[in-house]
N, C-alpha and C positions, 0 to 999 in steps of 0.2 A: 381450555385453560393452559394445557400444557404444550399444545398446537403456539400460542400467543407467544408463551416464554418461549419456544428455541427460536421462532421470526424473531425474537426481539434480540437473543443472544447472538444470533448470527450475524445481523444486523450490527450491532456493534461490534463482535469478532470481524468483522471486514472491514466496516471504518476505522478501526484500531489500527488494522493491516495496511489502510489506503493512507491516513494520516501519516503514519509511520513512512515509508516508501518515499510520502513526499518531503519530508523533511531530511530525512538520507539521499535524497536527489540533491535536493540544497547542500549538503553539509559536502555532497561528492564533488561537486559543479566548484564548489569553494578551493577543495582540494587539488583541482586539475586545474583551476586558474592561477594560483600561486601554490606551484608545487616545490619542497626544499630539493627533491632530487628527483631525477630521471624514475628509480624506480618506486616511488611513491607515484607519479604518473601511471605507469601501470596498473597499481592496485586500486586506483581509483576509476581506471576506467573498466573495471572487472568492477568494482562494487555498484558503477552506476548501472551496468545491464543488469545487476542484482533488485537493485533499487527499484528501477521498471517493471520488474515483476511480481515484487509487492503491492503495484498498482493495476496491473494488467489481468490479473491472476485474480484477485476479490473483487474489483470494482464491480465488474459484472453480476457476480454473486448477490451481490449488497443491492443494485437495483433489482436484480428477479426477486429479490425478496423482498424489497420493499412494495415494489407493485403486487405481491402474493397478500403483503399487509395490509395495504389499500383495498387488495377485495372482500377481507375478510369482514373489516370493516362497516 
């Protein structure tokens, strides 16, 4: 029982994580193609390699635990 909840918590604490990530990939991509100034250019492309590792970082995570889920199953 308590095995099932933290798979399941994880599981969404990393899609939360990947969800996120891509939507700050969008919002950065947005930034860096009409940007008001030079140094907002910068900060967005600092935020985007931020952005990549909210998805690179869980995504993995999120499948080893979903196929842990599937065998429990």
């Amino acid at each position: 029982m308590f095995k099932q909840f933290y798979i399941y918590l994880v599981l969404f604490a990393t899609l939360m994580m990947t969800i996120g990530g891509a939507v700050s990939i969008f919002m950065t991509a947005a930034d860096i193609i009409s940007p008001t100034t030079y140094m907002e250019v910068n900060v967005a492309k600092n935020q985007l390699i931020k952005s990549f590792g909210f998805i690179v970082i869980p995504f993995p995570i999120f499948l080893y635990f979903n196929r842990l889920r599937k065998k429990l199953e």
